[in-house]
C-alpha positions as CSV (number, residue, x, y, z in Angstrom):
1,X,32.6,17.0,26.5
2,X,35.5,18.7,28.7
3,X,35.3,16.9,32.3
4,X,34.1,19.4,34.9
5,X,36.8,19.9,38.0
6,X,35.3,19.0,41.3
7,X,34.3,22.0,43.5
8,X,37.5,23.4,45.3
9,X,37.9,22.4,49.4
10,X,36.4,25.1,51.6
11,X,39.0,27.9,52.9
12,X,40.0,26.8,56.5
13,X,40.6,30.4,58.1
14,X,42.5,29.4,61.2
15,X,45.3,29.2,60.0
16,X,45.6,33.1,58.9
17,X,43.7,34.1,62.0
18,X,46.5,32.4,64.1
19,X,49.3,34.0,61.9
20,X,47.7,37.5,62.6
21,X,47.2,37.0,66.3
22,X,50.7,35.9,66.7
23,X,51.8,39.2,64.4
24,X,49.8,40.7,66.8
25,X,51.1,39.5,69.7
26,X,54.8,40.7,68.3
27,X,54.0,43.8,68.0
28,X,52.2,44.5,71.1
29,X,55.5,43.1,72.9
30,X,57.5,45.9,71.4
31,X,55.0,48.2,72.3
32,X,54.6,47.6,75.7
33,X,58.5,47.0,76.4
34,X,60.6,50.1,77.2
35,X,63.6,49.6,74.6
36,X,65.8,52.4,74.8
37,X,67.6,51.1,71.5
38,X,68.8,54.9,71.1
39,X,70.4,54.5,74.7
40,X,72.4,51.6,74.2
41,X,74.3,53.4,71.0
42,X,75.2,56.4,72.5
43,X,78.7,57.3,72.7
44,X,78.8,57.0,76.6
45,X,76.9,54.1,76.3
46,X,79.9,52.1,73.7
47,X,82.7,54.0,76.1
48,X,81.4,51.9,79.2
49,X,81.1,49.0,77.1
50,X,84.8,49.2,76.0
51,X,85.9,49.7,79.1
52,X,84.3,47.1,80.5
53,X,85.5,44.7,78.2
54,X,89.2,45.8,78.4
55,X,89.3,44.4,82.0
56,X,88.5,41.2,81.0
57,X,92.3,41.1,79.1
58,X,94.5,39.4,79.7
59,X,92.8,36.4,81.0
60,X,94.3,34.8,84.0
61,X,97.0,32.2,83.1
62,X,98.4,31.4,86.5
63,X,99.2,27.1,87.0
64,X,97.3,27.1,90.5
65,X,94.3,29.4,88.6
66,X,94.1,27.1,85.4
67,X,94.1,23.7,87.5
68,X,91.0,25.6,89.6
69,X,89.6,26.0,86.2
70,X,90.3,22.6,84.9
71,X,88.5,21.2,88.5
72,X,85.7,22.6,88.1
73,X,85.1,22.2,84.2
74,X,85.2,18.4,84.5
75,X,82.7,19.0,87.2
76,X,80.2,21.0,84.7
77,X,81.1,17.5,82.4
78,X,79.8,15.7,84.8
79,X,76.7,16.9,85.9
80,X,76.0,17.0,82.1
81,X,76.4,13.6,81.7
82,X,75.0,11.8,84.9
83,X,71.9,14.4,84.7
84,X,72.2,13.2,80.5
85,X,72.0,9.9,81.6
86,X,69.4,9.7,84.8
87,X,66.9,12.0,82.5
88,X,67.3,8.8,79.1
89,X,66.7,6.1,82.3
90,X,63.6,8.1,83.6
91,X,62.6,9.5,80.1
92,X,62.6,6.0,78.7
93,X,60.8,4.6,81.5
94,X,58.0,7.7,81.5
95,X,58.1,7.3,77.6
96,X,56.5,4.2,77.3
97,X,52.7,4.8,79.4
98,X,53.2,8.3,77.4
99,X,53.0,6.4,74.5
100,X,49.9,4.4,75.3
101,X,51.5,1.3,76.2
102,X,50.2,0.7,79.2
103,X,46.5,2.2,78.7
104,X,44.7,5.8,77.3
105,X,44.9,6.7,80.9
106,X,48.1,6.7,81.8
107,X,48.9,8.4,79.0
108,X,46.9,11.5,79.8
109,X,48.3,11.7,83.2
110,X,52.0,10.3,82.2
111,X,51.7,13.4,79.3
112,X,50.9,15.6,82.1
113,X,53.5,14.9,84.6
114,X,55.8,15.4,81.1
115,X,55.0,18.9,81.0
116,X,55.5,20.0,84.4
117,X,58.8,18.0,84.4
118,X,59.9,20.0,81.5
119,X,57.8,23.2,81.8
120,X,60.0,24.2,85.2
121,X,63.6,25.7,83.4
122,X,66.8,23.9,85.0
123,X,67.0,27.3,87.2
124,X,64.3,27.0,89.4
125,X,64.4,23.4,89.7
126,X,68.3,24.0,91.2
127,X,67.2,26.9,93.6
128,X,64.2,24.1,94.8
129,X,66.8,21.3,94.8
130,X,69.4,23.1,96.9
131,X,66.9,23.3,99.6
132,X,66.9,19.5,100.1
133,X,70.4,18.9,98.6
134,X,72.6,21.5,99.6
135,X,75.0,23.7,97.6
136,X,76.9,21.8,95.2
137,X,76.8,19.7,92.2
138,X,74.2,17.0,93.3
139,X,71.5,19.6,93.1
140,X,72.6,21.0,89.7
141,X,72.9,17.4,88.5
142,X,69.3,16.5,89.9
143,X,68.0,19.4,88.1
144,X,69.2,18.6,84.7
145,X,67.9,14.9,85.4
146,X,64.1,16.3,86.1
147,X,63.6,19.1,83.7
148,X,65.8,16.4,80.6
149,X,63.5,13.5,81.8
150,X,60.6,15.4,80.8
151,X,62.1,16.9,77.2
152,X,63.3,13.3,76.5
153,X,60.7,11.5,77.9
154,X,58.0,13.1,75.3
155,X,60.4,12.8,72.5
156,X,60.9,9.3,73.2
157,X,57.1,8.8,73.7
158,X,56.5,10.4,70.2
159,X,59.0,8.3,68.4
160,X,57.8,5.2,70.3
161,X,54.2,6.3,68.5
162,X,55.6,7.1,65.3
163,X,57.2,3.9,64.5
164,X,55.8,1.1,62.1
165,X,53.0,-0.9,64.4
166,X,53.3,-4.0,61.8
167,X,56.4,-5.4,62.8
168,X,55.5,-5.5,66.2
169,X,51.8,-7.1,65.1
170,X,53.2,-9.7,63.2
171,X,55.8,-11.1,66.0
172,X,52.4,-11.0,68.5
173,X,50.6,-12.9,66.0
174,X,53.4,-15.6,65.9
175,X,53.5,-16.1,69.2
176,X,55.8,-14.0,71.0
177,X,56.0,-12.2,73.8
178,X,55.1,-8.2,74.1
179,X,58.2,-7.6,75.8
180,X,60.2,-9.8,73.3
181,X,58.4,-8.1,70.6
182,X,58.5,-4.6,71.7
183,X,62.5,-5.2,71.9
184,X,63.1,-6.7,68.9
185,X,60.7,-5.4,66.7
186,X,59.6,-1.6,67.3
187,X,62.8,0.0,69.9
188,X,65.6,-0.5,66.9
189,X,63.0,1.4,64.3
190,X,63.4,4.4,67.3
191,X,66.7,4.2,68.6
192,X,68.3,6.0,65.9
193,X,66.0,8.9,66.6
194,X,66.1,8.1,70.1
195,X,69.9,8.6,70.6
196,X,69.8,11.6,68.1
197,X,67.2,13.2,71.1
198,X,69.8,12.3,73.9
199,X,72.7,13.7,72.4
200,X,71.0,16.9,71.2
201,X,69.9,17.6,75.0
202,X,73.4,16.6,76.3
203,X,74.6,19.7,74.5
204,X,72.0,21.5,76.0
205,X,72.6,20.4,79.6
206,X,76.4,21.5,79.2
207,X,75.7,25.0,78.2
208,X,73.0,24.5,81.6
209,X,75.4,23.2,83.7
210,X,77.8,25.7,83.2
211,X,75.1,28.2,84.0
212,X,73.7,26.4,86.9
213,X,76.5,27.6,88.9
214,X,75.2,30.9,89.6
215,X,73.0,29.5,92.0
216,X,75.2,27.3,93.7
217,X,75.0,24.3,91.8
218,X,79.0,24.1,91.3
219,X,80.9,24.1,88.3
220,X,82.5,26.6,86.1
221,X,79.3,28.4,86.7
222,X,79.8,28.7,90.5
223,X,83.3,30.1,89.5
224,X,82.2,32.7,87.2
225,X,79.1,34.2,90.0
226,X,82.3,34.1,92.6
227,X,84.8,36.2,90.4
228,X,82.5,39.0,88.7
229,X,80.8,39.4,92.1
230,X,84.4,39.9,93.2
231,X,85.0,41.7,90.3
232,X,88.1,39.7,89.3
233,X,87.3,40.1,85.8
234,X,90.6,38.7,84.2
235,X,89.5,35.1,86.3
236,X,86.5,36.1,85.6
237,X,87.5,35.6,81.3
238,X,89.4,32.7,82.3
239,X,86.6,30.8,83.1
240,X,84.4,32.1,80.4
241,X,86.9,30.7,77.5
242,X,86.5,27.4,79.6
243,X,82.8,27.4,78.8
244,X,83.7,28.3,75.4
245,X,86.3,25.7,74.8
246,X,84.2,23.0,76.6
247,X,80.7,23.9,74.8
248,X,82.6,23.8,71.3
249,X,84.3,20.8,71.9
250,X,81.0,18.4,73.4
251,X,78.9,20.1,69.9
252,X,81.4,18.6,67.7
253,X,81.6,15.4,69.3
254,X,77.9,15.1,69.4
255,X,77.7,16.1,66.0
256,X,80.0,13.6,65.0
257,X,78.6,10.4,66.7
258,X,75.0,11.9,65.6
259,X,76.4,11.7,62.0
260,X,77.7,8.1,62.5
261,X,74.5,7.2,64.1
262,X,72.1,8.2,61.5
263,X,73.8,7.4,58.5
């Protein structure tokens, strides 16, 4: 006697309902959104264009101009890094009631605070910060700090949760401390992934820092707003190769140290 096959699982239909709504949803954003593709090929359209471009060349090379330039990409740098390194101190910090650590609780209203931290774009939170900070990098570098501190602080969460438990378990059952035991037995299983996280968003908070600018947070950004408004558009390409040169450089690094990490 052949053995019969057990009866196949039922059909779960969510998940081709949700693949047609969001097909849905794509093409009702075409058709409600006035793109003139046919517009922005036209032969007048590609003459402005052109000509718009050509007065970015050549870009301004002037010693007084290029240590301007110089200034004020080490200060993008830094807002990406001490905004890097304020949102790991209060992601970390957030990360571990998110995590349940500290009660099912605070982790709903730790999760919570999470998503409006990260939920408000690096924008707005500068154009809210400037208000109690002034013009100037300490606003752009708050702002990276409080929308960071909430990506990092659920990814850290999730990687705290996603570790091995046992580890932990077995140096509580022997005796030691939670603290003792949280360090030495469940962090190092995440840290790897943890660093990986931080890096990732430092590469992100350059390319926001240099954009920050335009609303007065300082930086190359700040730079780049003052020229085109001034229409200075070969300072105005200057700056823009800076944001080039100093986006490509802080991806390879981080690239390379996330290699090294993870191996």
């Amino acid at each position: 006697m052949t053995p019969q096959l057990p009866p196949p699982p039922p059909r779960s239909w969510g998940t081709p309902l949700l693949l047609l709504a969001l097909a849905a949803l794509v093409v009702a954003s075409f058709a409600s959104l006035p793109l003139q593709w046919s517009a922005f090929f036209t032969p007048e359209a590609l003459a402005s264009g052109a000509e718009f471009l050509a007065g970015f060349t050549p870009p301004e090379t002037g010693r007084a101009f290029l240590a301007k330039t110089a200034g004020a990409l080490w200060e993008t740098l830094a807002m990406s890094l001490v905004g890097t390194l304020l949102a790991v101190i209060g992601g970390m910090l957030l990360a571990l009631p998110a995590a349940g650590r500290i009660g099912r609780v605070l982790r709903g209203l730790t999760r919570a605070l999470l998503n409006i931290l990260r939920s408000i774009p690096e924008l707005v939170w500068a154009a809210l910060l400037l208000v109690a900070a002034g013009l100037g990098p300490f606003a752009g570098t708050l702002a990276l700090a409080a929308h960071t501190s909430g990506v990092l602080g659920r990814l850290f969460a999730d990687a705290l949760e996603n570790v091995e438990p046992l580890p932990e378990a077995s140096l509580r059952t022997n005796g030691a401390a939670p603290l003792a035991a949280f360090l030495y037995a469940t962090l190092p299983q995440a840290l790897p992934q943890m660093l990986s996280y931080t890096l990732y968003r430092w590469e992100n908070n350059i390319r926001a820092a240099a954009v920050l600018g335009v609303v007065g947070a300082g930086g190359l950004g700040q730079m780049l707003k003052y020229h085109l408004s001034l229409f200075q558009m070969q300072s105005a390409a200057t700056v823009v190769i800076a944001m080039l040169l100093l986006v490509a450089s802080v991806d390879a690094l981080s690239f390379a140290l996330r290699r090294t990490l993870t191996r």
